[in-house]
KOLDOKE-198116 format. One record per residue (C-alpha): residue number from 0; y, x, z. Coordinates in nm, 4 decimals, padded with zeros to 6 digits. Each point is the difference from the previous one (the first is absolute). Layout:
REM KOLDOKE-198116
R  num         y         x         z
R  NUM         Y         X         Z
...
END
This chain:
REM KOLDOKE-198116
R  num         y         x         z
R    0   12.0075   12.1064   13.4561
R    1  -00.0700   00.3298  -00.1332
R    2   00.0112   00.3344   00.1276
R    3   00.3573   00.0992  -00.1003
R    4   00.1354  -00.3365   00.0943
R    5  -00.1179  -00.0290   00.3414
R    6   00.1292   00.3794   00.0394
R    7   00.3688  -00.0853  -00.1598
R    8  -00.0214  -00.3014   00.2096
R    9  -00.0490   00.1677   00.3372
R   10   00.2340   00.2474  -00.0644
R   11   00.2307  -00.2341  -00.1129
R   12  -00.0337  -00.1953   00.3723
R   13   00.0463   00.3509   00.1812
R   14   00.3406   00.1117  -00.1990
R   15   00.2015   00.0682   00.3159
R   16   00.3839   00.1629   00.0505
R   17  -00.0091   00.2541   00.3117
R   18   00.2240  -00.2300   00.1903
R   19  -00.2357  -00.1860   00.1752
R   20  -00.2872   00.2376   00.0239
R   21   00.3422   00.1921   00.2092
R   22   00.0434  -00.2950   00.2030
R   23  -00.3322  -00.0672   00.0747
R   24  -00.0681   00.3294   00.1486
R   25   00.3338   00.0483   00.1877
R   26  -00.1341  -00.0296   00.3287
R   27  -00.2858   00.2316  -00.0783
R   28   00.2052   00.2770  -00.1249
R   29   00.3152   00.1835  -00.0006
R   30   00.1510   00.1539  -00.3006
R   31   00.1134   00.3687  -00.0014
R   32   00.3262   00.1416   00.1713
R   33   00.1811   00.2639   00.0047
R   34   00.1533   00.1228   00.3223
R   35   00.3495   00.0267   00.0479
R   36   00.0433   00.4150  -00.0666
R   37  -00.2394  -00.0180  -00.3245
R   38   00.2611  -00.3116  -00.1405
R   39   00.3154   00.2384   00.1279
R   40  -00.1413   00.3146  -00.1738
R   41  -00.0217  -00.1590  -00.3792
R   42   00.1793   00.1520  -00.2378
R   43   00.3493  -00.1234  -00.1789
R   44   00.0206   00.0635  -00.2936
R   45   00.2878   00.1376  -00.1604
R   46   00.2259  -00.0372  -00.3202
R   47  -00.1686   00.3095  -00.1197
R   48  -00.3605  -00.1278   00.0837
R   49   00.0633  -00.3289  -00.2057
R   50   00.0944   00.1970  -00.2938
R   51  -00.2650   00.2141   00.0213
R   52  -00.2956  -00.2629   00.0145
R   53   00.1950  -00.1573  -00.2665
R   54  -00.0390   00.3133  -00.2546
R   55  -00.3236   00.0065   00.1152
R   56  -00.0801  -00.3593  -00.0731
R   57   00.1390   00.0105  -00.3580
R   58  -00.2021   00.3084  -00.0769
R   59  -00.3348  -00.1967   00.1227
R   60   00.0525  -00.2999  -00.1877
R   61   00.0250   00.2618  -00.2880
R   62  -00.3080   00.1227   00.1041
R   63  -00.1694  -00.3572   00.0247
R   64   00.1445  -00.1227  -00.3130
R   65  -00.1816   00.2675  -00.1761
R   66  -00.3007  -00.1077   00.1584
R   67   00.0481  -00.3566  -00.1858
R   68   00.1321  -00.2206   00.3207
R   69   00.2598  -00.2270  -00.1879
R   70   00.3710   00.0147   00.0725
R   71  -00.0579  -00.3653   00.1451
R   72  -00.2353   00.1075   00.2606
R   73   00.2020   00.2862   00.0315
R   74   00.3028  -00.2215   00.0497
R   75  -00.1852  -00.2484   00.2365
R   76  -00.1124   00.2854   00.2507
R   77   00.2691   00.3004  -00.0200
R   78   00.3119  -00.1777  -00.0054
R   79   00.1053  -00.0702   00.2801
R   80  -00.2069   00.2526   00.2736
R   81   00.1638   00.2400   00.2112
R   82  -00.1538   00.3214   00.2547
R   83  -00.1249  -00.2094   00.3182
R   84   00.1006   00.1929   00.2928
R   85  -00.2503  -00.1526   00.1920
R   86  -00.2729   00.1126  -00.2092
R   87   00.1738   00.3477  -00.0119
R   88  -00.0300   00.0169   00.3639
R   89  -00.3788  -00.1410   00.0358
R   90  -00.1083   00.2963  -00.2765
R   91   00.1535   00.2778   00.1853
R   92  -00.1039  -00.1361   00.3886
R   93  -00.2881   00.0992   00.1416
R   94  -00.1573  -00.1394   00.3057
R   95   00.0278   00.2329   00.2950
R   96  -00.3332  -00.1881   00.1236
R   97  -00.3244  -00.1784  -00.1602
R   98  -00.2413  -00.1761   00.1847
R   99  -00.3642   00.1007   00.1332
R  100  -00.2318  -00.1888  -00.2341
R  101  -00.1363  -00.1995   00.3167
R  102   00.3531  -00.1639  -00.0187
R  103  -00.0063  -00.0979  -00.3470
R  104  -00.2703  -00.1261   00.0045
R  105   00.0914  -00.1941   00.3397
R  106   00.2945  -00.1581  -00.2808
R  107  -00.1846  -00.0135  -00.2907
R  108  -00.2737  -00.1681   00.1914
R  109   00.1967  -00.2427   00.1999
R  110  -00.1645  -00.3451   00.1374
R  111   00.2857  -00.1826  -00.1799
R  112  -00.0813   00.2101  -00.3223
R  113  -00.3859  -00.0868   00.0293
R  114   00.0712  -00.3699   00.0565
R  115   00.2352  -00.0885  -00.2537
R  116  -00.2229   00.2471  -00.2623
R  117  -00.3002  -00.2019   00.0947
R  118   00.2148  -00.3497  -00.0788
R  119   00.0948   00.1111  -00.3101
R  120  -00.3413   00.1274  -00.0948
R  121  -00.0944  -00.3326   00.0445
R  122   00.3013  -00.1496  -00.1696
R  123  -00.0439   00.2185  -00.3416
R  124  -00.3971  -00.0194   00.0317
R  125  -00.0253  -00.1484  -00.3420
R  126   00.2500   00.2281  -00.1854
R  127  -00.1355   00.2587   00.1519
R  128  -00.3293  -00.0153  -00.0876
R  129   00.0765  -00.0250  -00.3466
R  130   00.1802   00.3144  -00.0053
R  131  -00.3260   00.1559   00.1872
R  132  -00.2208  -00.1557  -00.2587
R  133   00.2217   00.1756  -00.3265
R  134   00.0683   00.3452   00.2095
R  135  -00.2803   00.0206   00.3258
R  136   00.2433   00.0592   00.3054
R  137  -00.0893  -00.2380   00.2250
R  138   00.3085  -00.2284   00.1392
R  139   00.0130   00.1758   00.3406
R  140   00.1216   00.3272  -00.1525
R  141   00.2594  -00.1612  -00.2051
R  142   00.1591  -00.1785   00.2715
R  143  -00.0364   00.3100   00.2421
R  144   00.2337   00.1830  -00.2330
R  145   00.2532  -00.2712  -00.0696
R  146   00.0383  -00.0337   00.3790
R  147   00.0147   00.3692   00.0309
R  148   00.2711   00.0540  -00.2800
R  149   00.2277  -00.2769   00.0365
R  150  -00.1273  -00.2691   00.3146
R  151  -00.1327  -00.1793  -00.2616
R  152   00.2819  -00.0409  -00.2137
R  153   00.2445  -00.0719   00.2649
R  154   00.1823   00.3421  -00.0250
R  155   00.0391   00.1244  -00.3886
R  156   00.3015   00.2066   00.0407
R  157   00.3304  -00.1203  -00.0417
R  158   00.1231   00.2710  -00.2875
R  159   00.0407  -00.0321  -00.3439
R  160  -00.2544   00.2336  -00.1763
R  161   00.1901   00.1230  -00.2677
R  162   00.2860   00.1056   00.2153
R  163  -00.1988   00.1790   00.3025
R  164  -00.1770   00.1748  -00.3038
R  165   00.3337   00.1099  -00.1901
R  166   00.1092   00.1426   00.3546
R  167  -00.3222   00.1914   00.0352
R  168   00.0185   00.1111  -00.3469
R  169   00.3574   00.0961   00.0075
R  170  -00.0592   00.2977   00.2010
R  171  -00.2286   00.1245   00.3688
R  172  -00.3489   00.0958   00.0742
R  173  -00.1099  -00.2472  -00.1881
R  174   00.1641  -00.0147  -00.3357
R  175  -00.2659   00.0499  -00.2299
R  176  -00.2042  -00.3593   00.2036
R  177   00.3486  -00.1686  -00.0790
R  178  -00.0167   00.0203  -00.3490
R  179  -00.3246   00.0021  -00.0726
R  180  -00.0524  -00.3837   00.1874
R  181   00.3654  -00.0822  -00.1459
R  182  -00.1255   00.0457  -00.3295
R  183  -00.3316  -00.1739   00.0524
R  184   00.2381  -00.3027   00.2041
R  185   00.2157  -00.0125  -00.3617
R  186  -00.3482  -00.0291  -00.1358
R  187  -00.0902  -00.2949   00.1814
R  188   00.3294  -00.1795  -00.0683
R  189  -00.0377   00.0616  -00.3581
R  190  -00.3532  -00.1277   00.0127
R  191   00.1051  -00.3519   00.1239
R  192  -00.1688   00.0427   00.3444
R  193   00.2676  -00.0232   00.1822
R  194   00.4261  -00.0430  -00.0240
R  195   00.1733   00.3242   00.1858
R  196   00.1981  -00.2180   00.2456
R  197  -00.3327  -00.1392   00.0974
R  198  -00.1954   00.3317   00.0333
R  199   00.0604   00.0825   00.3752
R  200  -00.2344   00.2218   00.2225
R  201   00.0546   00.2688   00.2508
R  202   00.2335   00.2807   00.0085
R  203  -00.2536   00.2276  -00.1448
R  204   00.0016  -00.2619  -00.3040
R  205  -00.3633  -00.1182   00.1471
R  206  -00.0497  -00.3946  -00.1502
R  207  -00.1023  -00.3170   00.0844
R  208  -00.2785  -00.1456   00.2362
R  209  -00.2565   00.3108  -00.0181
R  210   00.3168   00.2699  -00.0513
R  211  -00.1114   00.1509  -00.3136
R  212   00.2698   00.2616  -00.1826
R  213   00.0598  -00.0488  -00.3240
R  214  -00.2071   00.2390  -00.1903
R  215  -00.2601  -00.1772   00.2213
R  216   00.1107  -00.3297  -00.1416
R  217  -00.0395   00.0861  -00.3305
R  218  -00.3219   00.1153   00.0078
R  219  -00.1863  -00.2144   00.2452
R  220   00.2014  -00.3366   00.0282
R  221  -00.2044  -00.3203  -00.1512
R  222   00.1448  -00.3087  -00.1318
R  223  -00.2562  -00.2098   00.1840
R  224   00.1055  -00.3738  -00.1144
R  225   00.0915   00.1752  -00.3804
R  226   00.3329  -00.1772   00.0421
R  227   00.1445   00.3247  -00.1594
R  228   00.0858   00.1632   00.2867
R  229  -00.1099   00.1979   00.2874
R  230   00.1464  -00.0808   00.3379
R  231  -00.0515   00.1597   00.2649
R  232   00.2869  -00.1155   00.1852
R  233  -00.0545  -00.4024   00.0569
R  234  -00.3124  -00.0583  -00.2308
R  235  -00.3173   00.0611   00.2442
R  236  -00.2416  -00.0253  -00.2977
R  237   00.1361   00.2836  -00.1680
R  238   00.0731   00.1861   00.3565
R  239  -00.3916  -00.0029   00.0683
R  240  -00.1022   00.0472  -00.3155
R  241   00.2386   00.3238  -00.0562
R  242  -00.1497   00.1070   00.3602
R  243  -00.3712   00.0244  -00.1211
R  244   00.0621   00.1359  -00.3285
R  245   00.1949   00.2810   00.1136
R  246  -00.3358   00.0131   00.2871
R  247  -00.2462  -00.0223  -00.2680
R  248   00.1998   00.2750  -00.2197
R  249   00.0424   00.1872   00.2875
R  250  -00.4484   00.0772   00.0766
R  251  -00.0639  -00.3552   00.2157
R  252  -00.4058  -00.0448   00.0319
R  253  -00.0735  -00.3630  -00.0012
R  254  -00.2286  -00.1088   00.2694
R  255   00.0477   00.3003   00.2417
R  256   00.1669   00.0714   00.3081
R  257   00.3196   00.2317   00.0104
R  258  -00.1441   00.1816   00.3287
R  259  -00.1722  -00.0420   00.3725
R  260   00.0734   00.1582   00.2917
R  261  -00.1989   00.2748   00.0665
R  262  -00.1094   00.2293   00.3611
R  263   00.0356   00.3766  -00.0685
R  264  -00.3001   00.2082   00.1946
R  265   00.1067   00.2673   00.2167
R  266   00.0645   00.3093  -00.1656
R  267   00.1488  -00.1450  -00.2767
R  268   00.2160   00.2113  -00.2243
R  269   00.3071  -00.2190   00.0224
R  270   00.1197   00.2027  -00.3520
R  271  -00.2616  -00.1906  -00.1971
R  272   00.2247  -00.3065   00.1235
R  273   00.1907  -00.0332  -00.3082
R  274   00.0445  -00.2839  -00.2848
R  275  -00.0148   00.2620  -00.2528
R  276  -00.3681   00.1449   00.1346
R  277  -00.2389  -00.2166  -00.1648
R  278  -00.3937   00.0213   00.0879
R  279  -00.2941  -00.2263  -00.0961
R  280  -00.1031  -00.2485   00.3202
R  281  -00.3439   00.1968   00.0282
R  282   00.2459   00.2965   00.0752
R  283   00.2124  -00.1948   00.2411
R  284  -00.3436  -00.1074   00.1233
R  285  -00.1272   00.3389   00.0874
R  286   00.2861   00.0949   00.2055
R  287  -00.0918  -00.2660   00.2839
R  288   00.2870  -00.2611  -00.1187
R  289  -00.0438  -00.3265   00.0974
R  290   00.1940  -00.3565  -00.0800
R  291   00.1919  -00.1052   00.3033
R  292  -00.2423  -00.3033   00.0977
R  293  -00.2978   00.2772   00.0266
R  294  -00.1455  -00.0725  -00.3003
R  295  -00.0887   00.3037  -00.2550
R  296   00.1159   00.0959  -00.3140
R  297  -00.2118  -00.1053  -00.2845
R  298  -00.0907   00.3844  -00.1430
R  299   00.0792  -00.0568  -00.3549
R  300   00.0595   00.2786  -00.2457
R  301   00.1435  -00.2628  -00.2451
R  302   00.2958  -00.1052   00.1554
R  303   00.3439   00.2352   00.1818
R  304   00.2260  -00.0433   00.2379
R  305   00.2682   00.1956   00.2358
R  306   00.0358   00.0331   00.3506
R  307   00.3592  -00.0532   00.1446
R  308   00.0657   00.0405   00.3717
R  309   00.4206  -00.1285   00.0137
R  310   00.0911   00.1366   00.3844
R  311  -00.2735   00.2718   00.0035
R  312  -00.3060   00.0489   00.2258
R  313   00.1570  -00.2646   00.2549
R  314   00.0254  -00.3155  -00.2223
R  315  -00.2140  -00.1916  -00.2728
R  316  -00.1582   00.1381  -00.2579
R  317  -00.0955  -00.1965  -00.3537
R  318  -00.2134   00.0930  -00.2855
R  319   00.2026  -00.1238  -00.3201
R  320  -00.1491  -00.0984  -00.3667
R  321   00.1152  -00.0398  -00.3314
R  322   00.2480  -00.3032   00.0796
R  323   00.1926   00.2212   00.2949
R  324   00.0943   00.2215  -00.3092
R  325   00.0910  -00.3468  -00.1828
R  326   00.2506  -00.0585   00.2688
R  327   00.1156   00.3331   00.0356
R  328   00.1240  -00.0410  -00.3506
R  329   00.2184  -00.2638   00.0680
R  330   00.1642   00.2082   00.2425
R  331  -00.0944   00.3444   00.1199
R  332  -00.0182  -00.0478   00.3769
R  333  -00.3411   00.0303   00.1796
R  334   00.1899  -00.2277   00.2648
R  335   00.1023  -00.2810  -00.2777
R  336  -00.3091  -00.0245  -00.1105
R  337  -00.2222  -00.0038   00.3036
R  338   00.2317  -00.2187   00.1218
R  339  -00.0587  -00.2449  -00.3423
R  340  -00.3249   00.0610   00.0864
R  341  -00.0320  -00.1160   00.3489
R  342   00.2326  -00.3254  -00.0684
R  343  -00.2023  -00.0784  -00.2551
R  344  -00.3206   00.0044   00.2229
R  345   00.1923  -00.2271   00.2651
R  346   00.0903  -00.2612  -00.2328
R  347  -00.4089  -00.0443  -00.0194
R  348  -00.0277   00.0509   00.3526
R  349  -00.2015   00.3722  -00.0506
R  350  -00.0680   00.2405   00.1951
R  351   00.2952   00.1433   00.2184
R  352   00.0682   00.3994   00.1326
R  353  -00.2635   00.0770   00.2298
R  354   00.1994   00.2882   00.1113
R  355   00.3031   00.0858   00.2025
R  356   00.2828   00.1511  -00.1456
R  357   00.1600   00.3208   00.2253
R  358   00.3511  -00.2233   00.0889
R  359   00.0505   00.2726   00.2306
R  360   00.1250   00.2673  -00.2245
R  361   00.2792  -00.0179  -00.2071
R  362   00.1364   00.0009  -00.3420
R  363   00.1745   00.3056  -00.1052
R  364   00.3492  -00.0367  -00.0851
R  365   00.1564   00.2020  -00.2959
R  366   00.1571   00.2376   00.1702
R  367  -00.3023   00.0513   00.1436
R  368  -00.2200   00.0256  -00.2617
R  369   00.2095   00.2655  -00.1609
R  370  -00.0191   00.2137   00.3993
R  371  -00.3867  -00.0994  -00.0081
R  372  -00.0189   00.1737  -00.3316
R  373   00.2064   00.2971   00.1266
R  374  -00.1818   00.0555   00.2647
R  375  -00.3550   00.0026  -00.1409
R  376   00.1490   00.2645  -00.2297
R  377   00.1423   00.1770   00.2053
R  378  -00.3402   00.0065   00.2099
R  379  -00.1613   00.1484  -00.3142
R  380  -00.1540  -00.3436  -00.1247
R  381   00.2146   00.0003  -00.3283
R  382   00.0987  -00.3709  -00.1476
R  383   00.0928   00.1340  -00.3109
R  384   00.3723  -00.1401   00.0887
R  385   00.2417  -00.1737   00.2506
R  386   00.0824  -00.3393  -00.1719
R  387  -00.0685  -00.2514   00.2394
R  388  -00.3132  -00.1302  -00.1926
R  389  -00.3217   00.0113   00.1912
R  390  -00.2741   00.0129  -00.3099
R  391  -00.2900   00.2028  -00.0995
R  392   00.2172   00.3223   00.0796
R  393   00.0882  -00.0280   00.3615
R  394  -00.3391  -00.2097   00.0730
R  395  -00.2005   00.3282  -00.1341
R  396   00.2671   00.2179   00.2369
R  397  -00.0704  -00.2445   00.2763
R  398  -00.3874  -00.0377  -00.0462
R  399   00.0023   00.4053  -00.0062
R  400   00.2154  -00.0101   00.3578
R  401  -00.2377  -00.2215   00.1296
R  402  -00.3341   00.1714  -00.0560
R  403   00.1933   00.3210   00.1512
R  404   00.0485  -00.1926   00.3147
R  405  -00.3313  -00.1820  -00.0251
R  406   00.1561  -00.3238  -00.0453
R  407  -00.1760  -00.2515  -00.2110
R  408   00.1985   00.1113  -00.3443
R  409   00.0669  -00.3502  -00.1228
R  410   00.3320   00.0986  -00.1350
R  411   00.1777  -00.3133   00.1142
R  412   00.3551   00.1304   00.1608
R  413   00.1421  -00.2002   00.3417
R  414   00.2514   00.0853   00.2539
R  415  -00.2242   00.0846   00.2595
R  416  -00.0597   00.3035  -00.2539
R  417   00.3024   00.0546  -00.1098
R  418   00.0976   00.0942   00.4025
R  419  -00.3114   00.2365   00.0113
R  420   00.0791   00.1915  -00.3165
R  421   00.3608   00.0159   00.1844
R  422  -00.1558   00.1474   00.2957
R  423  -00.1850   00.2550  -00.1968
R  424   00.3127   00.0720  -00.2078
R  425   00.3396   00.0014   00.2684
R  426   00.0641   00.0594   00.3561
R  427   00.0968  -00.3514   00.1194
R  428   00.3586   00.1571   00.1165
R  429   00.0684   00.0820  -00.4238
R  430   00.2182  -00.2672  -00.2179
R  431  -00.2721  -00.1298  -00.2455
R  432   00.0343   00.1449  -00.3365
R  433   00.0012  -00.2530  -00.3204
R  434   00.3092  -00.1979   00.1233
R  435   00.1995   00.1595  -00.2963
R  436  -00.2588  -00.0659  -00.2619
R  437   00.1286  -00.0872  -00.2881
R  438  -00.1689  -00.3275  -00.1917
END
């Protein structure tokens, strides 16, 4: 049997519907829900509205039309789609409250996660190592993210693309991501990939078993069996193989690590702590830090990394390579992908966090991330802003606070803060400003 045979011929075997991969995993994990005042706060939708989206729809199938989608695609996907409310309502809420990363990862990192990752490892070793073979992620990695994205399949999203997309195109904050992935998700129909009642995904028009968007689809997805089309939804062939190519595309370094924890000397300057500062390991070297199991870093000029410290100078620290930044590109969270990361080391039984987390303190809420950014101002440690978004800004006007108080200025903004900046800021008998901040 040749090569091409015995690859059609396993994926043909591993062709699966999300059904049972959903039943399968039903006692492991619980699909999302929405609590009773988010439901009772979705829009209806008015005479006016329908009209409106309508006009709007006619003049975008204008616009795609020009761009040489047929009317039959056209037809197939537009004709019958109407503003989802509850899509309307999931673009415009935001979450008064986000986790600490220690509680992601607690999630993403579950035992029941682990073990079923580990049995499927095992289950799709052959595929797998085929796909490693044509693209060089190794299996672990690829099964990290299709547990992190969608339980491994079991939870896809219920929407149909082309409809969420149409509402987010219609009109919002993000318009110009509606049509941009509704054109590309006309594209794909018209390509033969996939029919339009069959193209579901998340609200934010996120697809199949890894959750790519369409524009991501288009460029990265691989027809792995070359039956003449690529599924990501029930064909795992083509769900791996679109995985590592976008991985591959995206800077992955075959044969390396994507990171070690790390021990940061005392003294360190907690701003060098940053994905985005890359040094040489002989520079890392030289300023006394150390992997986590005591063993030094090799002082190489020849190969970079970053330093990332997630909860500040009281939790882990890592030093990240190349493949971090792979990960990163399949979504932009320094959580998501250390916690890719770390699954993926579990399902081979690696090393686990050496380090406590600081479960003492506290996440900051919105409101009070827009008060902690207030008050830093206010203090004369300007965050360039009050927006409720703790990045480079505030962490600069926070590191700054800190080395005026001889704190160690690690930038990394908790609740136990948050009351000493209030201190500092308001007699305790004084109504706390911020409360009428607008968002």
């Amino acid at each position: 049997m040749n090569a091409f045979k015995t690859r059609a011929h396993l994926v043909h075997m591993l062709k699966i519907t999300a059904l049972p991969i959903a039943i399968a995993l039903a006692g492991l994990t619980a699909a999302p829900t929405q609590s009773l005042a988010q439901t009772q706060s979705q829009p209806s939708l008015t005479e006016a509205d329908q009209a409106e989206f309508a006009a709007w729809l006619k003049d975008f199938r204008k616009q795609a039309r020009a761009t040489g989608i047929s009317k039959k695609t056209l037809d197939s996907a537009l004709s019958d789609i109407h503003p989802n409310p509850k899509v309307i309502h999931l673009n415009n809420f935001q979450p008064e409250h986000s986790k600490p990363v220690w509680e992601y990862l607690d999630g993403a990192i579950s035992d029941a996660r682990v073990t079923k990752g580990k049995a499927l490892l095992a289950e799709h070793h052959a595929l797998l190592s085929e796909v490693e073979k044509e693209y060089g992620v190794p299996p672990r990695y690829l099964v990290a993210i299709w547990g992190m994205e969608t339980s491994f399949g079991a939870f896809t999203g219920g929407f149909n693309a082309i409809e969420a997309l149409a509402t987010l195109g219609y009109k919002g904050k993000r318009a110009d991501f509606g049509r941009t992935q509704l054109m590309a998700a006309l594209q794909i129909v018209e390509n033969g990939d996939k029919s339009a009642p069959e193209m579901t995904g998340s609200w934010a028009g996120a697809m199949g078993q890894t959750q790519f968007i369409p524009t991501t689809f288009i460029t990265y997805a691989v027809d792995y069996d070359r039956d003449g089309h690529r599924d990501i939804w029930t064909n795992l062939g083509d769900v791996f193989a679109s995985t590592a190519n976008y991985l591959e595309k995206s800077g992955w370094e075959q044969d390396r690590s994507w990171g070690r924890e790390v021990t940061l000397p005392k003294g360190f300057d907690y701003a060098l702590a940053d994905r985005n500062k890359v040094k040489t390991l002989a520079e890392w070297s030289a300023q006394g830090i150390n992997f986590a199991n005591g063993s030094e870093i090799p002082a190489l000029e020849d190969r970079t990394a970053a330093v990332i410290a997630p909860a500040g100078h009281q939790g882990p620290a890592f030093m990240i390579f190349g493949n971090f930044r792979a990960i990163l590109r399949y979504n932009n969270s320094t959580s998501y992908a250390l916690a890719v990361s770390l699954l993926a080391d579990q399902l081979i039984d690696g090393e686990k966090i050496a380090a406590t987390w600081p479960r003492h303190e506290r996440a900051l809420s919105r409101q009070e991330r827009l008060e902690f950014q207030q008050r830093l101002t206010e203090l004369g440690f300007d965050t360039k802003g009050i927006d409720g978004i703790l990045g480079a800004n505030t962490q600069a006007a926070l590191r700054a606070y800190q080395r005026a108080n001889n704190k160690i200025p690690d930038g990394f903004a908790t609740g136990s803060l948050l009351e000493e900046i209030r201190a500092l800021t308001l007699p305790a008998d004084q109504p706390l400003p911020g409360g009428d901040v607008q968002e």
